[in-house]
C-alpha positions in Angstrom: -48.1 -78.8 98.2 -45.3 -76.4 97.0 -43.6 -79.4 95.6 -46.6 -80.5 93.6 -47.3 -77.4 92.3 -43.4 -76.5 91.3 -43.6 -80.2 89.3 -46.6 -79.6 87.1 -45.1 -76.0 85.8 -44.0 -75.3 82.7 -40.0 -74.9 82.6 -38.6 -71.6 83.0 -37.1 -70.1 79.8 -33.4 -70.7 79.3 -31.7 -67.2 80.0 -30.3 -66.6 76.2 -33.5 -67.4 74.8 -35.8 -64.5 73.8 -39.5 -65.8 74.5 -41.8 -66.3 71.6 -44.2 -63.7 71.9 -41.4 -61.4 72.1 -39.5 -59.8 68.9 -36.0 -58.8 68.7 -35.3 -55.4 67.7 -34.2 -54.8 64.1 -30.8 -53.9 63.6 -30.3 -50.4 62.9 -26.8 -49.0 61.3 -25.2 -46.4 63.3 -26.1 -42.7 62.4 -23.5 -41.4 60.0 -21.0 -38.4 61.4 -22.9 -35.0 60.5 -20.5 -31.5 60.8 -22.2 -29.0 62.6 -20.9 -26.2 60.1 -23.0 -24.9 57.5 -22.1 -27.1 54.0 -20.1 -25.3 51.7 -20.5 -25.0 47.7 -17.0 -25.6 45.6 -16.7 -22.1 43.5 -17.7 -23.2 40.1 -15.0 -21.6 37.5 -16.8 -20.3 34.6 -15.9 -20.6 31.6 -14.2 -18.0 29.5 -13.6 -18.0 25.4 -9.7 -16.3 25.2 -9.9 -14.4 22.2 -7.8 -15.6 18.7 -4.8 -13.7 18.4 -5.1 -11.1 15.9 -2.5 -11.6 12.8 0.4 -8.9 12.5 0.1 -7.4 9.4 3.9 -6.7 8.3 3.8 -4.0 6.1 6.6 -4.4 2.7 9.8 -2.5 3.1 9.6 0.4 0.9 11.6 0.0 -2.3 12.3 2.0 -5.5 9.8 0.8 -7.8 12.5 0.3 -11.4 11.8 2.3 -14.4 10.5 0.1 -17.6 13.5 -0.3 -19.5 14.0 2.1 -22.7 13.4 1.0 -26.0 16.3 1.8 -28.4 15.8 2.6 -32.0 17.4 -0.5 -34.5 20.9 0.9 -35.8 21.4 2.5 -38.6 23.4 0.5 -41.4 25.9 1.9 -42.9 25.9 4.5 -39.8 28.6 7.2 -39.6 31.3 7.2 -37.0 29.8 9.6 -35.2 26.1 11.5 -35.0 24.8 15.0 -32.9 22.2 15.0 -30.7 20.6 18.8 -30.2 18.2 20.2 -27.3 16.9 23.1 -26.3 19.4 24.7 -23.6 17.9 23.7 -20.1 19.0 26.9 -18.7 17.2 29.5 -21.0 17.5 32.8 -19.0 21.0 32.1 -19.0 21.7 31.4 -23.0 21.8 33.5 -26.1 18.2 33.3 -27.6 17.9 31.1 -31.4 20.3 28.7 -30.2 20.6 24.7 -29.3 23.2 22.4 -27.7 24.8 19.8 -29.4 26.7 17.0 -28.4 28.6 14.1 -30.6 28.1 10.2 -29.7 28.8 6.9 -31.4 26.0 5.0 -33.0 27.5 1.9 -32.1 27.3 3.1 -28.2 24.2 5.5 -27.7 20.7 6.0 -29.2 18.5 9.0 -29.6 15.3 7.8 -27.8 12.6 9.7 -25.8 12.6 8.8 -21.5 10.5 7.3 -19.1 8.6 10.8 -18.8 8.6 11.5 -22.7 11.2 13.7 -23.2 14.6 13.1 -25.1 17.4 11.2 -23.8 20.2 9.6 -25.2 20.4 5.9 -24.1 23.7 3.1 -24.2 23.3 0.0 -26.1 25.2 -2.1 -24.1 24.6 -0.5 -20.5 20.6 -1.0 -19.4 19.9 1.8 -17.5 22.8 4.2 -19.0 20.9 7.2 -20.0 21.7 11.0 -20.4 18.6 13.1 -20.3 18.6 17.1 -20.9 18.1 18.3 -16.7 18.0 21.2 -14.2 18.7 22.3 -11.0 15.6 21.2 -8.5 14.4 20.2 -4.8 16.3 17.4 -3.8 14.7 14.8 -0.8 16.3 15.2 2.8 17.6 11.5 2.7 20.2 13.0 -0.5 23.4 14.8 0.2 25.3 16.3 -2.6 29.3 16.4 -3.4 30.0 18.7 -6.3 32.8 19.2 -8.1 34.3 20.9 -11.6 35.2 19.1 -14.8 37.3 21.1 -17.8 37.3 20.0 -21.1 38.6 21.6 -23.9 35.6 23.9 -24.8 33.3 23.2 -21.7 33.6 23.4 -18.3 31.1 21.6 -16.0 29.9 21.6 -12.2 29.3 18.0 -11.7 27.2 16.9 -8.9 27.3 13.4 -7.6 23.9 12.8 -5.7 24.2 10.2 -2.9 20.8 8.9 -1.2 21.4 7.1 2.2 24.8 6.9 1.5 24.3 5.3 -1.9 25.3 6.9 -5.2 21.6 7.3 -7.4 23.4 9.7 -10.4 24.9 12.6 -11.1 24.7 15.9 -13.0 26.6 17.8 -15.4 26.0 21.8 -15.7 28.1 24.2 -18.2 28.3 26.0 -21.4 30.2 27.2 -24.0 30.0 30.7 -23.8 26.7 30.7 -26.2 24.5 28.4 -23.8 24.0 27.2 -20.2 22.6 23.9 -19.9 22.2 20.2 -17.8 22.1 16.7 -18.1 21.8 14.0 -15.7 23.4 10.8 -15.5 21.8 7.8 -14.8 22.3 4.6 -14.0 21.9 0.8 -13.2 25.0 -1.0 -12.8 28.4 -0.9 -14.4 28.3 3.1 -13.2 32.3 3.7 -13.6 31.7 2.6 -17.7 28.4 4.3 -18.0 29.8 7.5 -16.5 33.4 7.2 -18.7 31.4 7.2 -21.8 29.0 9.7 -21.1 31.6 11.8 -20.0 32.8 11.0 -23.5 29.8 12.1 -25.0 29.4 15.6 -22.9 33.0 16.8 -23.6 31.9 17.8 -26.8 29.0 20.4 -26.4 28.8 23.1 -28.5 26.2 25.4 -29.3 24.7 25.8 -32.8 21.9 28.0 -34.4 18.6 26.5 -33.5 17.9 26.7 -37.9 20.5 24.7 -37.9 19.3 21.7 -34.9 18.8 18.2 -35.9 14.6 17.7 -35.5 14.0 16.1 -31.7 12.8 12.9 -32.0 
């Protein structure tokens, strides 16, 4: 009877099969590695303008501004060797009243003319920036020193003073009298100083003083 019954049975299912009614499991992926620690944000840089560098403003080196050059009278034809300049004395307290200086130049050399500031001066042809202008004692800047010395001539005898600024010769003045009058003049000058100074020199050696009826008119 078991034998009968064992024969008309279905078969058993093989043991690697999975039965029909029966589905397999899907496949799942593993769960991913998770850190126990709270996440933690990258610190975001912000971003800051740097501000254009600011141009240096280089201020000029000071300078001495030049003078506008002097313009000289046309010469005189037929001129004479020589012709006076006269000026009121620039030491007045110190002079006879009613009188003027005079000094002697060559036409061919110097020119009456008036200066930079308007006042008379007697200017070289040859020498740009050559002048001898009626002056007196004044201020001088701290930056100037001073070396003075003494020059005789035959009727005149003058305290020079040779005005250096920063070490730099700039001009130099010429004080005296005859006896009558008491007054100045400056040198100045541009380049070629030893000529410029010879023949101003020149020109200063022969002050005099004459009656002020008598004066040449100032131009």
């Amino acid at each position: 009877m078991a034998l009968l019954i064992t024969s008309c049975a279905g078969a058993a299912p093989a043991p690697t099969e999975v039965p029909a009614d029966t589905e397999a499991p899907a496949a799942t992926e593993p769960p991913a590695f998770q850190s126990l620690s709270a996440p933690t944000s990258e610190p975001q840089v912000q971003a800051t303008s740097t501000p254009a560098p600011t141009p240096t403003q280089i201020l000029p080196t000071p300078s001495d501004t030049p003078l506008p050059t002097l313009e000289l009278p046309t010469e005189v034809v037929n001129a004479p060797q020589r012709m006076v300049w006269d000026g009121t004395p620039t030491y007045p307290g110190d002079s006879t009243p009613g009188y003027a200086f005079r000094v002697t130049y060559d036409p061919d050399l110097w020119a009456v003319t008036t200066d930079q500031f308007g006042f008379p001066a007697l200017a070289h042809r040859n020498l740009p920036g050559c002048v001898i202008s009626p002056a007196s004692g004044r201020g001088m800047p701290a930056n100037t020193t001073v070396e003075h010395d003494v020059l005789y001539t035959a009727n005149v005898t003058f305290d020079v003073g040779t005005v250096f600024e920063n070490g730099v010769m700039k001009f130099i003045t010429y004080t005296g009298g005859d006896g009558t009058i008491i007054t100045g003049f400056e040198v100045d000058f541009e380049e070629e100083s030893e000529t410029c100074l010879a023949d101003a020199v020149t020109v200063l050696s022969t002050l005099t003083s004459v009656p002020v009826s008598q004066a040449t008119p100032q131009p």
